[in-house]
C-alpha positions as CSV (number, residue, x, y, z in Angstrom):
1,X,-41.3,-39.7,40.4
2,X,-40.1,-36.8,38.3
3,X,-38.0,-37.4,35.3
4,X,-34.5,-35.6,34.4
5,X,-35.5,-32.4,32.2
6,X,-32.5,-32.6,30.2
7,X,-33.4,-36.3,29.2
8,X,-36.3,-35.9,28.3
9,X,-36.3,-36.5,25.0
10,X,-34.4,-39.5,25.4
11,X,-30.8,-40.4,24.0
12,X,-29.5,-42.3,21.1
13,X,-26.8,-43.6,20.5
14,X,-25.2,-44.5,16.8
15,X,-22.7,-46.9,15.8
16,X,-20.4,-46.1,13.7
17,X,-21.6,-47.3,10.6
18,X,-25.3,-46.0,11.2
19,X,-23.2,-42.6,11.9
20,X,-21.9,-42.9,8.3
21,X,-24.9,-44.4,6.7
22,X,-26.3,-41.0,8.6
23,X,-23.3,-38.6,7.0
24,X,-23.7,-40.1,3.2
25,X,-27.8,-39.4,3.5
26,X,-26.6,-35.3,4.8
27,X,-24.3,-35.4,2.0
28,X,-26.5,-36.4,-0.6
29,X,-29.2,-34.0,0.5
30,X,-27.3,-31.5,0.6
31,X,-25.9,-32.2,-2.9
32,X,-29.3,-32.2,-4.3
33,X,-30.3,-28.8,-2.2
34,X,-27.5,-27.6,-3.8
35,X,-28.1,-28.3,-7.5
36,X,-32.1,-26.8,-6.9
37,X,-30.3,-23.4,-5.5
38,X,-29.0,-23.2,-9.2
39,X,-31.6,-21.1,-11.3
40,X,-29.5,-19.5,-13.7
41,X,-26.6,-21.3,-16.2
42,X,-25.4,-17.7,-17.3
43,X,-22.6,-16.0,-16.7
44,X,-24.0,-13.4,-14.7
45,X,-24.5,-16.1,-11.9
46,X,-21.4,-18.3,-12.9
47,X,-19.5,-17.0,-9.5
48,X,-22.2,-17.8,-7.1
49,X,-22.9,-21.1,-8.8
50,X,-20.0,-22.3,-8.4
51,X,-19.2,-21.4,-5.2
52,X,-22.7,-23.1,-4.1
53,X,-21.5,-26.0,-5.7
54,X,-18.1,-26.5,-3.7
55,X,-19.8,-25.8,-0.5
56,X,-22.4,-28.6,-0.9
57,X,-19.2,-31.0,-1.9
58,X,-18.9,-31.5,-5.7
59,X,-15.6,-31.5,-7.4
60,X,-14.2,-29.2,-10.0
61,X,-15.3,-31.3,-13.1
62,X,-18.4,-32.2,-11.6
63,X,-19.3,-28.0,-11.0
64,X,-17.8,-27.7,-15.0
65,X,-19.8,-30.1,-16.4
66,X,-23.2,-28.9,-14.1
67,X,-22.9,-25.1,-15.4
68,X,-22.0,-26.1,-18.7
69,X,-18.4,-24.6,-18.6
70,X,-15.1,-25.9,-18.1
71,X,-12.5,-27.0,-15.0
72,X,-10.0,-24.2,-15.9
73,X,-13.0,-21.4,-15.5
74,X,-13.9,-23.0,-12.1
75,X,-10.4,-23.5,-11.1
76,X,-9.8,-19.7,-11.5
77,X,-13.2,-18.8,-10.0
78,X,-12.2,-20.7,-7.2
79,X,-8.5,-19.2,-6.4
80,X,-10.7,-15.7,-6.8
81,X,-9.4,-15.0,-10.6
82,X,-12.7,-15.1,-12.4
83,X,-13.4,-16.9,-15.7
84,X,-12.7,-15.1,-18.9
85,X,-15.7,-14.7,-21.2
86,X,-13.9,-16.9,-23.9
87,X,-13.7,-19.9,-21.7
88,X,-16.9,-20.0,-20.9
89,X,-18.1,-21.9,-23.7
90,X,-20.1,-26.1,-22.7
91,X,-18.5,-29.2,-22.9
92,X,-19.6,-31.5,-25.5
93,X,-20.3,-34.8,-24.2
């Protein structure tokens, strides 16, 4: 007796809390594959940082606070402004 090729591998099935027990472990990786994608703090890579950073889920003041600038810089990266040089300074903490 032959089995069904397209079940071969079995199927699973996922409440919907192991679903988002699943989702909060891709989020968190991704969050942390995000923050080792970050090689540079300067302001040559500023643009691409923080765009790496919104894509992997991390909010405005989180990405300032990460590249050692501020919210206003990434708020104006973000709506495709750029930041201005004097901004650009770290946030004491």
């Amino acid at each position: 007796m032959t089995k069904d090729p397209e079940n071969r591998f079995g199927m699973v099935t996922l409440t919907d809390a192991q679903f988002g027990e699943l989702k909060k472990m891709f989020q968190s990786y991704l969050r942390i594959a995000a923050l080792g994608a970050i090689r540079e703090l300067d302001d040559e890579h500023m643009e691409r940082n923080v765009w790496v950073l919104k894509a992997a889920g991390f909010y405005q003041d989180e990405i300032a606070k990460i590249l050692k600038s501020s919210q206003p810089v990434v708020s104006r990266i973000l709506a495709g402004q750029g930041g201005k040089k004097k901004d650009r300074e770290g946030i004491e903490e």
